[in-house]
C-alpha positions in Angstrom: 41.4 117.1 81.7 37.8 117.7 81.0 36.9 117.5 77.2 34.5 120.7 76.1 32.7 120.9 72.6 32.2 124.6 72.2 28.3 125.1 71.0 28.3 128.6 68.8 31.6 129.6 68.0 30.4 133.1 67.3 30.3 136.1 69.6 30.5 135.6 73.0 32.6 132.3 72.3 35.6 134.7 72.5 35.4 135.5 76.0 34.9 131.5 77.0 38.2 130.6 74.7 40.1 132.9 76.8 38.6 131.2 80.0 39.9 128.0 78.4 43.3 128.8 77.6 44.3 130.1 81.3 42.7 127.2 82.4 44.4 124.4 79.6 45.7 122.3 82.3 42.1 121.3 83.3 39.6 121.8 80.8 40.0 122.6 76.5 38.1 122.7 73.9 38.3 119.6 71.9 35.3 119.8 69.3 33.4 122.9 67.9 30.1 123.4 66.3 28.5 126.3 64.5 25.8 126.9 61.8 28.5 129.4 59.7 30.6 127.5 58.3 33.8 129.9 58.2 33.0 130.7 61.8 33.8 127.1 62.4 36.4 126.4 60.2 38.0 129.7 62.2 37.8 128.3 65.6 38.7 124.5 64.7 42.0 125.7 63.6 42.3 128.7 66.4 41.6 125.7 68.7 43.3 123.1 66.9 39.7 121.4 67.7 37.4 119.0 65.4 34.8 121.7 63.7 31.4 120.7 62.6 29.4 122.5 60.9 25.7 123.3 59.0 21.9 122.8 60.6 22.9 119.7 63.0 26.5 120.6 63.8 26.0 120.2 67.5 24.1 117.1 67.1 26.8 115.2 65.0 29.6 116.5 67.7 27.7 114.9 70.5 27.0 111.7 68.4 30.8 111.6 67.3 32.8 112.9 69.6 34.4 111.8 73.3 33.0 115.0 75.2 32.5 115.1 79.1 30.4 118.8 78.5 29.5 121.8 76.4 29.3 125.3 76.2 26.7 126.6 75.1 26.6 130.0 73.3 24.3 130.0 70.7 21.0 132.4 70.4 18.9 132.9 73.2 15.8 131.2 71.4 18.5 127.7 70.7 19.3 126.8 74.2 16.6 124.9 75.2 16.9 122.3 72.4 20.9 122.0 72.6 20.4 121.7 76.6 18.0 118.8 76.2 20.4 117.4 73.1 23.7 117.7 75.2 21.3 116.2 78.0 20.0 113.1 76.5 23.6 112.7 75.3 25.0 112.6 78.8 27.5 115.6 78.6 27.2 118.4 81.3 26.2 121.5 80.4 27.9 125.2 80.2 25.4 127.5 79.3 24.8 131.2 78.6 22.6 133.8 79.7 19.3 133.2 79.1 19.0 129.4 80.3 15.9 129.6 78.3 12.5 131.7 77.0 9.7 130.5 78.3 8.0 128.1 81.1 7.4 125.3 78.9 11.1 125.4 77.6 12.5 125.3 81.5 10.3 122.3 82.0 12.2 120.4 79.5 15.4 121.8 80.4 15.0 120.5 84.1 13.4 117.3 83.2 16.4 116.7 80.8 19.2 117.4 83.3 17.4 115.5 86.1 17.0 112.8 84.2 20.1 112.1 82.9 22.0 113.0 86.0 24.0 115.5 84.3 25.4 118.9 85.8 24.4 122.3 84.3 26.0 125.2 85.4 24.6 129.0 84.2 27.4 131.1 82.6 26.5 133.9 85.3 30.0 135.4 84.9 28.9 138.7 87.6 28.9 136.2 90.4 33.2 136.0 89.8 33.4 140.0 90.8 35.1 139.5 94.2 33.0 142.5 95.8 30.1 139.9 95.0 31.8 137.1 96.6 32.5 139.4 99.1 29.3 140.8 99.5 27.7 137.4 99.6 29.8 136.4 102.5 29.1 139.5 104.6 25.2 139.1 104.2 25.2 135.9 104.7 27.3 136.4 108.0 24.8 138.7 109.3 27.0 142.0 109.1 24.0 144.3 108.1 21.1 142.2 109.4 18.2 141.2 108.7 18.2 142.0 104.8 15.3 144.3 103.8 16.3 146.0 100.3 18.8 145.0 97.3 19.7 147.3 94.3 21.4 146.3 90.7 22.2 148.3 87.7 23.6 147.6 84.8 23.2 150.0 81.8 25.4 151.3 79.3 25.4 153.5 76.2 24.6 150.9 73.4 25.5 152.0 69.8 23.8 149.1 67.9 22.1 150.2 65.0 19.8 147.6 62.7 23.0 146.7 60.6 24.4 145.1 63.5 21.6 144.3 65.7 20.6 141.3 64.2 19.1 138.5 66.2 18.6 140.8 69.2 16.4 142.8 67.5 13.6 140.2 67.2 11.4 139.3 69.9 11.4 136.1 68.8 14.9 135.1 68.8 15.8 136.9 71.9 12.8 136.8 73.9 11.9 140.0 74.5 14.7 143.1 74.3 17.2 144.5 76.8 15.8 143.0 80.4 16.4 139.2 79.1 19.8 140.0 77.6 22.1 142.6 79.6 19.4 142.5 82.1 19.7 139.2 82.6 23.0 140.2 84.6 21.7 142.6 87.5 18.7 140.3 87.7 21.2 137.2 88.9 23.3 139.3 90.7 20.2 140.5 92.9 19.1 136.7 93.1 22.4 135.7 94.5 22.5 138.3 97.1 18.8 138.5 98.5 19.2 135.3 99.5 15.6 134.2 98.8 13.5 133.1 96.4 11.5 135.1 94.2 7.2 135.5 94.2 6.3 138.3 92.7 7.6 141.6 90.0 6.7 144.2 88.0 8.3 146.1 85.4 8.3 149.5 83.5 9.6 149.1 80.1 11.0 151.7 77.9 12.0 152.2 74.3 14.1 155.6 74.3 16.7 155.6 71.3 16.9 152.1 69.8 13.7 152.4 68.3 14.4 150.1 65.8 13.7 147.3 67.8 11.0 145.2 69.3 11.6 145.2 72.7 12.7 147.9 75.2 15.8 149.4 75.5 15.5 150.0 79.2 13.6 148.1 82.1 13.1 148.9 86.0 12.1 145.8 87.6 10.4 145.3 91.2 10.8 142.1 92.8 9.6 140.5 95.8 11.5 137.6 97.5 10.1 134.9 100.0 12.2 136.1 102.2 10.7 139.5 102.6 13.8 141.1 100.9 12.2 143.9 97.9 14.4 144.2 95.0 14.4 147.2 92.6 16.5 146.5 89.1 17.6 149.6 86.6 18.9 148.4 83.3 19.6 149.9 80.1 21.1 150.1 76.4 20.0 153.9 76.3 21.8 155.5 78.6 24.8 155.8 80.9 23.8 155.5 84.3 23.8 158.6 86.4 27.4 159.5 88.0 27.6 157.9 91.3 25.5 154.5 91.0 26.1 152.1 92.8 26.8 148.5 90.7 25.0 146.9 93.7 24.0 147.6 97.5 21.3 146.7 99.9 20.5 148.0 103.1 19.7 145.7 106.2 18.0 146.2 109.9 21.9 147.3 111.2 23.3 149.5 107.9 24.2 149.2 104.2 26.8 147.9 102.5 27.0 149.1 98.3 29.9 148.7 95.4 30.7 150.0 92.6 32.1 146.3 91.3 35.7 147.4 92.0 35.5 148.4 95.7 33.1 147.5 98.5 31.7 149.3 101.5 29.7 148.5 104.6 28.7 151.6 106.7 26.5 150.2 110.0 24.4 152.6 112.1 26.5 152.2 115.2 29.2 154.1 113.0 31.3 150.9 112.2 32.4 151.5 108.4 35.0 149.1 106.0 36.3 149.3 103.0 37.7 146.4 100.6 39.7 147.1 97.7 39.8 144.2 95.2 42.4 143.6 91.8 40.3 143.4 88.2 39.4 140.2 87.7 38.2 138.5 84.2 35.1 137.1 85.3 34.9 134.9 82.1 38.3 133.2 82.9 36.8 132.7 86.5 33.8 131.3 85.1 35.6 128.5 83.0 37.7 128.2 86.1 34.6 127.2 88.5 32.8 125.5 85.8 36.4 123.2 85.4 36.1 122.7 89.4 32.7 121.7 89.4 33.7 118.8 87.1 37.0 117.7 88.4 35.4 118.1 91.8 32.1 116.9 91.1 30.4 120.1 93.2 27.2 121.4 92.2 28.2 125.0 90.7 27.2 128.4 92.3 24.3 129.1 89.8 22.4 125.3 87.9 19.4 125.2 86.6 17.7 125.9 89.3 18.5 129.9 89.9 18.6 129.9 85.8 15.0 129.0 86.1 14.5 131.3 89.4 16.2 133.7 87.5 13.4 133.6 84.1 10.6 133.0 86.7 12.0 136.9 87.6 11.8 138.2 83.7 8.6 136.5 82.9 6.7 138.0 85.7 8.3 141.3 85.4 7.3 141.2 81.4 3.9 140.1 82.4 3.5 142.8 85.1 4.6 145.3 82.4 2.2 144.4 80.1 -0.6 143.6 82.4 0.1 147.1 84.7 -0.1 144.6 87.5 2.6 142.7 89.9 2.5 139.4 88.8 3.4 136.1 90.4 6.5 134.3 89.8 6.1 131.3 87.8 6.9 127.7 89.6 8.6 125.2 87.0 
C-alpha cells in the first residue's frame, strides 16, 4: 500500500479523504500537515494519521516520516514551494488545481520533478466524468473527423461573500480570480479533448456581482491549439449558465458530438446519431483511484506536469490578452 501525507487538511482535503477510504486497500493517508493547528489535530485523529502542524508542518513530515507521495491541497500561491519540497524529498506528488501561478514558479516545478525522478500527477478530477473518457476515445478514433472546434463551460451561481471568501479574494494568493480557480476546470477539460497543444488566447474578463473581489467573476477564453483546433471557454461564479448548455462538445469535418456530463451524443452529417448513458461517478474517488494506479503500476498519469503547465501557459496568455486587448502567445516553460 502506498503511504500518502496529506498537505492542507482544510477544504478541499475532504473530497481526497473520501478518495482514500474507497480506495484503503491501495493507498491511505499516513501523515498530515496543516498551518491550523485544530484543523490538524482534526484530521490526525479522523485519519488515525501522524498530524504536524505550524509554519513548516509539511517540511517536518517529509523529513520525519516514511511517505512514498503527497497530496497537495494547500493555497494556490503554496504549491510551487511544497512541489519542489516534496520533490527534493523524493516523494511523488498529488496536486491540486492550479499546478502553479506563474512561469517562473513552473520552471522550478519541472526542474524539481525532473530532477529527482519523481511522478506528479494534476488533481484534474473532470477528466474521471466517463462522457470525457468517452469523448476522448471517440475523437481520438476519428468518429467526427478532423477536429475543428471544442467548447467548455463551467459556471455556477456562487454565494461567497467577503466573510467567506477569504484567500480567493486576493490576487495574490490565488492568482488572479475565477478563470485560475473554477476555470481552471473547463480549461483542462478542453486541453484533454483538442488533442493539441496550445499557442495562442485571449480573454474577456468580467466582474458582475462579486464585486468585492480582485479578480473577475466570469471569463470567456479563446484559444488556439497547434493543431488547428479553436477553443472557446465560458466560465463563471455570477451566473447560472443558460438552460440547455452543453458541459462540453466540439464539432469536426464529419459532425458533432456534445454532453451535458451525464449523457453523451454524437450526431454525424450522414445522419448517423448515438447516445451513451453513463452512472454518477465521484470523480474525486476516481482521482485517488488513478493516482493509486499510477504508483502501484508505475504509469505516467493522464494529466503531470506537463498539461499542468500547458494548462497555466492557457491562463497566463488568456489574462495577458485580457489585459493587453490582444491574443497573446502561449508561454513555453
Amino acid at each position: 500500500m502506498s503511504k500518502v501525507g496529506l498537505i492542507g487538511a482544510g477544504g478541499i482535503a475532504s473530497a481526497h479523504i473520501k478518495g482514500y477510504q474507497q480506495h484503503a486497500d491501495r493507498i491511505g493517508v499516513t501523515a498530515v500537515a496543516d498551518a491550523v493547528a485544530e484543523t490538524a489535530k482534526k484530521r490526525g485523529e479522523e485519519l488515525r494519521a501522524t498530524a504536524y502542524t505550524g509554519s513548516m508542518a509539511f517540511r517536518e513530515m517529509l523529513a520525519n516520516e516514511e511517505l512514498d507521495a503527497v497530496d497537495i491541497c494547500l493555497p494556490h500561491h503554496l504549491h510551487r514551494d511544497a512541489i519542489v519540497a516534496a520533490a527534493e524529498a523524493g516523494k511523488h506528488i498529488l496536486c491540486e488545481k492550479p499546478l502553479c501561478l506563474s512561469a517562473e514558479e513552473a520552471a522550478d516545478v519541472r526542474k524539481a520533478v525532473t530532477e529527482n525522478g519523481v511522478t506528479l500527477m494534476c488533481a484534474h478530477n473532470q477528466l474521471f466524468m466517463p462522457a470525457v473518457a468517452k469523448a476522448r476515445e471517440l475523437l481520438q478514433a476519428g468518429t467526427i473527423g478532423t477536429v475543428y472546434e471544442v467548447r467548455t463551460t463551467d459556471s455556477f451561481y456562487n454565494d461567497f461573500d467577503p466573510s467567506s471568501m477569504g484567500w480567493r479574494a486576493s490576487s495574490k494568493t490565488s492568482g488572479g480570480g475565477e478563470l485560475i480557480d473554477t476555470g481552471y476546470h473547463p480549461t483542462y477539460l478542453m486541453l484533454h479533448l483538442a488533442g493539441g497543444l496550445p499557442v495562442e488566447a485571449t480573454a474577456m474578463l468580467s466582474t458582475h456581482r462579486l464585486k468585492f473581489m480582485e479578480g473577475e467573476d466570469s471569463a470567456q477564453v479563446l484559444i488556439r491549439f497547434d493543431n488547428g483546433v479553436v477553443g472557446q471557454l465560458v466560465t463563471s461564479w455570477a451566473y447560472q449558465p443558460a438552460a440547455g448548455t452543453e458541459r462540453f462538445s466540439a464539432v469536426g469535418e464529419l459532425g458533432s458530438l456534445t454532453s451535458d456530463g451525464t449523457t453523451l451524443s454524437y450526431r454525424l452529417r450522414s445522419g448517423e446519431t448515438e447516445t451513451f448513458e453513463f452512472e454518477p461517478v465521484d470523480t474525486f474517488v476516481a482521482e485517488i483511484g488513478h493516482f493509486a494506479d499510477s504508483l502501484l503500476g508505475k504509469q505516467r498519469p493522464l494529466h503531470t506536469e506537463e498539461e499542468g503547465i500547458a494548462v497555466l501557459g492557457i491562463l497566463l496568455a488568456a489574462y495577458e490578452g485580457s489585459k493587453s486587448k490582444v491574443i497573446a502567445p502561449v508561454l513555453k516553460v
